[in-house]
C-alpha positions as CSV (number, residue, x, y, z in Angstrom):
1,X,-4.2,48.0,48.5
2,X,-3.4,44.5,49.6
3,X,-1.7,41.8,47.6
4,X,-5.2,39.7,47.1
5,X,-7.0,42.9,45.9
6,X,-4.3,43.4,43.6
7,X,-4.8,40.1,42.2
8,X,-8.3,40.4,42.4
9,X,-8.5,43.5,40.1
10,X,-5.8,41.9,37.9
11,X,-8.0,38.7,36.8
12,X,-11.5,41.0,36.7
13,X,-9.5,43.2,34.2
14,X,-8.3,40.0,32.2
15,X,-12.1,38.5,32.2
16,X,-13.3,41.9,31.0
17,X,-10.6,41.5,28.4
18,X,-12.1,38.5,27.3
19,X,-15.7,39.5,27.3
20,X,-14.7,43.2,25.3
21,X,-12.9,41.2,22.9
22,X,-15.3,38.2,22.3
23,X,-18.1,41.6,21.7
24,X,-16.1,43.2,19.6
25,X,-15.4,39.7,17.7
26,X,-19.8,39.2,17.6
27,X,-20.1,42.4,15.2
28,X,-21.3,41.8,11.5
29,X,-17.7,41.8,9.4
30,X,-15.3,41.5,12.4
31,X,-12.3,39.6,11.3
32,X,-11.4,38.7,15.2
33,X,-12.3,35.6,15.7
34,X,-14.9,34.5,18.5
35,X,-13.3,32.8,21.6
36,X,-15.3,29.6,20.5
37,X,-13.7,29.8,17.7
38,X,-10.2,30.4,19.1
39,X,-11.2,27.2,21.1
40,X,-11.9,25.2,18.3
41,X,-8.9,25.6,16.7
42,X,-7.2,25.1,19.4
43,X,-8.5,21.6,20.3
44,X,-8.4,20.6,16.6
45,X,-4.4,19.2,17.7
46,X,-3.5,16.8,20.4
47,X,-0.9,19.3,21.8
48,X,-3.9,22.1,21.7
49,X,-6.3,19.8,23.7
50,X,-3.7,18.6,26.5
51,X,-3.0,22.7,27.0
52,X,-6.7,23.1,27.6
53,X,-7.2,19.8,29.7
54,X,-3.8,21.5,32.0
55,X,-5.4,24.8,31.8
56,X,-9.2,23.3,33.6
57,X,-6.9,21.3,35.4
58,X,-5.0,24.4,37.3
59,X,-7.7,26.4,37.3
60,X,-9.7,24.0,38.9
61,X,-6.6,23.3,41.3
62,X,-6.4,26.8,42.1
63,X,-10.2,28.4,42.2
64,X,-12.8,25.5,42.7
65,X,-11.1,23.1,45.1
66,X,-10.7,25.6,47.9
């Protein structure tokens, strides 16, 4: 297995991570909270917002500019 399959399989298993979680968080009486709601309270600071703004801007940077 090469070094870009690795990473490949690495950020599938973290976005299936994401989706499992923000399922399990949907069900009637779950005390996870949704990732929209992670989000909001998140961006409810200044720090919080200028983390998300650095975290589009890498990602951006890193996936959609190529």
């Amino acid at each position: 297995m090469t070094s870009h399959n690795l990473t490949v399989a690495g950020f599938a298993t973290i976005l299936l991570a994401f989706v499992l979680v923000d399922a399990l968080a949907r069900r009637p009486g779950s005390r996870i909270p949704t990732l929209s709601d992670l989000l909001a309270f998140v961006m409810r600071t200044w720090p919080g917002r200028v983390g998300v703004l650095f975290f589009w801007w890498w990602f951006g940077w890193h996936f959609i500019a190529r």
